[in-house]
N, C-alpha and C positions, 0 to 999 in steps of 0.2 A: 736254642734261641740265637738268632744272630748279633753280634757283637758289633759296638761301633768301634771304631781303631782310635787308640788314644791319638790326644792332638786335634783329631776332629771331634769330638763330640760336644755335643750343645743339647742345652737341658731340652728335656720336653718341652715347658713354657715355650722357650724360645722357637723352638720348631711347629708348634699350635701356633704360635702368633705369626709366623714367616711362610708357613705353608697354605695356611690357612687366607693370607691376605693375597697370596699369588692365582691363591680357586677362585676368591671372589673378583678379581679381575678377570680370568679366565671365563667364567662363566657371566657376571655380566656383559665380556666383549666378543663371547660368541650366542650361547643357547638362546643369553635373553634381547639381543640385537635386535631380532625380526618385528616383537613385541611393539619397539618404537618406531623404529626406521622401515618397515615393511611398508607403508602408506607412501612417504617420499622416494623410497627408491622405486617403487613402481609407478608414482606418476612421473620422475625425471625420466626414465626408461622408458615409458610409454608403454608400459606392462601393467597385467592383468596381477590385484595381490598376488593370488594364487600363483604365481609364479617364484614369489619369496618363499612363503612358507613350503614349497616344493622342493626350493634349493635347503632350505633347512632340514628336512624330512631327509635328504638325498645325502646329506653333513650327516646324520645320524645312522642313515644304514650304512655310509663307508666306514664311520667310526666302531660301527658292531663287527664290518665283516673284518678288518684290522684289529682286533681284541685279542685274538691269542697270540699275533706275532709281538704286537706289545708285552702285554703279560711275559711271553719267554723273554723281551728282552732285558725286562725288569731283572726276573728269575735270573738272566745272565751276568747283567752288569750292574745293577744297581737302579735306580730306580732316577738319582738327582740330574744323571746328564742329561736323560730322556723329557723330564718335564722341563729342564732348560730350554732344549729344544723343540719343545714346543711352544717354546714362548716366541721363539724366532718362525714355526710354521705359522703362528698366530698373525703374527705381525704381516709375514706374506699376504696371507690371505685378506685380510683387512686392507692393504694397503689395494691389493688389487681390485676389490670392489670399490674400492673407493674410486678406481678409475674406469668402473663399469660402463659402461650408455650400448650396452646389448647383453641379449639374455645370454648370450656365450660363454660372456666372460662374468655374467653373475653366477653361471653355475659353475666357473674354475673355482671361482674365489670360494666358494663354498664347498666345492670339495676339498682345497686348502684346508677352512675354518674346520671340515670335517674329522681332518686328520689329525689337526690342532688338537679338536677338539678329544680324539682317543688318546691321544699322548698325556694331555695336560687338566683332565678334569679328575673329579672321584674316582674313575676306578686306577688310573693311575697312580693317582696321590696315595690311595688306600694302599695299594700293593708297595708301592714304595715304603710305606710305613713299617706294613709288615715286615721286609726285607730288614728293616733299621732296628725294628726292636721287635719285630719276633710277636709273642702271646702277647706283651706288654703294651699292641702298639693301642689296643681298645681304646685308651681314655684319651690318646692323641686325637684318634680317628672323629671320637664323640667331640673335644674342640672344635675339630677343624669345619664339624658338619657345621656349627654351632657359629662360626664366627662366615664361612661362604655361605651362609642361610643368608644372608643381608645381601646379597648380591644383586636380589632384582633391586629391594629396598635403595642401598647406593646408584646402583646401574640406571635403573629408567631414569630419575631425576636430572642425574649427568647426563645422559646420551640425548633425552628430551631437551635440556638446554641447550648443550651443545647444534642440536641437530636444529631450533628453532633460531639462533641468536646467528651460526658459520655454515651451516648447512650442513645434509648427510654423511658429504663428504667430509668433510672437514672431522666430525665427528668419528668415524672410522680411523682418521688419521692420527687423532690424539690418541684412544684406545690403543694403536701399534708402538704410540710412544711412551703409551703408560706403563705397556707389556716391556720395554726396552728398558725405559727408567727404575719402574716399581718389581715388576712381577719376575724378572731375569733374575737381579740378584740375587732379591730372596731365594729363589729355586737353587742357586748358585751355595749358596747358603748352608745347605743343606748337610747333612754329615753323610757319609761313604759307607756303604753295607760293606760288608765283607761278602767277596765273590763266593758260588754257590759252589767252586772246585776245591776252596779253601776250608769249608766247613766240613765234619763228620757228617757223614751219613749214615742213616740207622740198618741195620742189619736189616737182609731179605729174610719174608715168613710172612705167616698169617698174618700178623699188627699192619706190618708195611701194603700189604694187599688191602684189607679192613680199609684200614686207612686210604689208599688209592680211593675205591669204590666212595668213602664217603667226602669226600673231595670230589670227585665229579658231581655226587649228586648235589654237595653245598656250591658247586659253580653253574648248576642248570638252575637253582633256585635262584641266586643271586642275579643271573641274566633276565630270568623272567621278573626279579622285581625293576631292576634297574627299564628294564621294558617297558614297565608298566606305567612307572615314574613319570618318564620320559613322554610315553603317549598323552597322560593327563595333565603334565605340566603344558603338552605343546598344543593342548586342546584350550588350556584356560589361558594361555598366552595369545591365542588366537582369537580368544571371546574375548580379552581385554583392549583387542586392537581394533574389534571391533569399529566403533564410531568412529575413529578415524581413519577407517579404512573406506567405509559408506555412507557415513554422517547420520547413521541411526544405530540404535539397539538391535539385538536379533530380540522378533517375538518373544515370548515365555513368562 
């Protein structure tokens, strides 16, 4: 199990509440974005929706096909610099849609928010935990889902005011400062895995093979749930945005 290095380590608590408030920024000020701001950034651009939730879509497969170089670099270094920096990819990419007015530069910004998005969401966070405390890291993991579950909950109400009161842009721009203000530190925060060259490793033989085999199979399952997640949330986020996308309900 890996060990935190005396000097840094910070209780559990403290790390559910610090990791956990950095996801829910993270993930209100990317996945659930489109949700509100989809309707204004495509009438100011003079785009079709379906051009937001495309660049979103497009945030999503670059964030899958970037999944295992992350992961190893977790596995390498630790887990706390990476989602730091993602809060600075974040911030990129939010800042430059914010200076959007063609689809060009809506679909950088979101390959940005995309890459953001693999660095600094759940599967990051999780791995990093692992890394921190090992078998132990479970009841972290179940906080953290527990306290970023609020995310649309906080997210749309802000990003809807913001976005009705300063406009789109404007709203994009507080999100990069909130990531700056809020979500940096805390990540910053975070206590140091001990590197994967400094640990024992277990003897080769049947266990360690066993073992391989079922590790791949619990990461093809975990892909496909995260998958799946992902497709239904970005279905029901899309039927929420509905009306004010077209000023009616869909049928049904």
């Amino acid at each position: 199990m890996t060990q935190v290095p005396a000097g840094q380590a910070r209780g559990p608590l403290g790390v559910v509440a610090a990791l956990g408030t950095a996801q829910t920024v993270a993930w209100a000020s990317s996945y659930y974005l489109p949700a509100i701001l989809a309707a204004p950034i495509a009438r100011d651009l003079g785009l079709a929706p379906t051009y937001v939730f495309g660049a979103l879509s497009g945030a999503l497969v670059i964030s899958g096909l970037l999944g295992p170089r992350v992961g190893h670099a977790i596995d390498t270094f630790g887990g706390r610099s990476l989602l730091a920096i993602s809060n600075l990819v974040f911030v990129a990419g939010l800042l430059l849609l914010s200076v959007a007015h063609g689809v060009t530069v809506l679909i950088a910004a979101w390959a940005l928010l995309g890459i953001g998005m693999d660095m600094g969401l759940y599967e990051a966070a999780f791995a990093t935990l692992a890394r921190i405390y090992g078998t132990n890291a479970r009841r972290t993991i179940t906080g953290i889902t527990l306290i970023a579950g609020f995310a649309s909950t906080l997210g749309w109400p802000l990003t809807t005011w913001l976005a009705s009161e300063y406009g789109w842009r404007v709203a994009c721009q507080v999100w990069a400062a909130i990531h700056i203000a809020v979500a940096l530190p805390l990540n910053l925060s975070l206590p140091r895995a001990v590197p994967l060259d400094q640990q024992a490793r277990p003897r080769p033989g049947a266990i360690q093979q066993s073992g391989r085999q079922s590790e791949a199979f619990a990461m093809v399952l975990l892909a496909y749930m995260f998958a799946a997640a992902s497709f239904v949330s970005s279905g029901i986020s899309a039927i929420q945005s509905w009306p004010r996308l077209f000023g009616q309900r869909p049928a049904g």
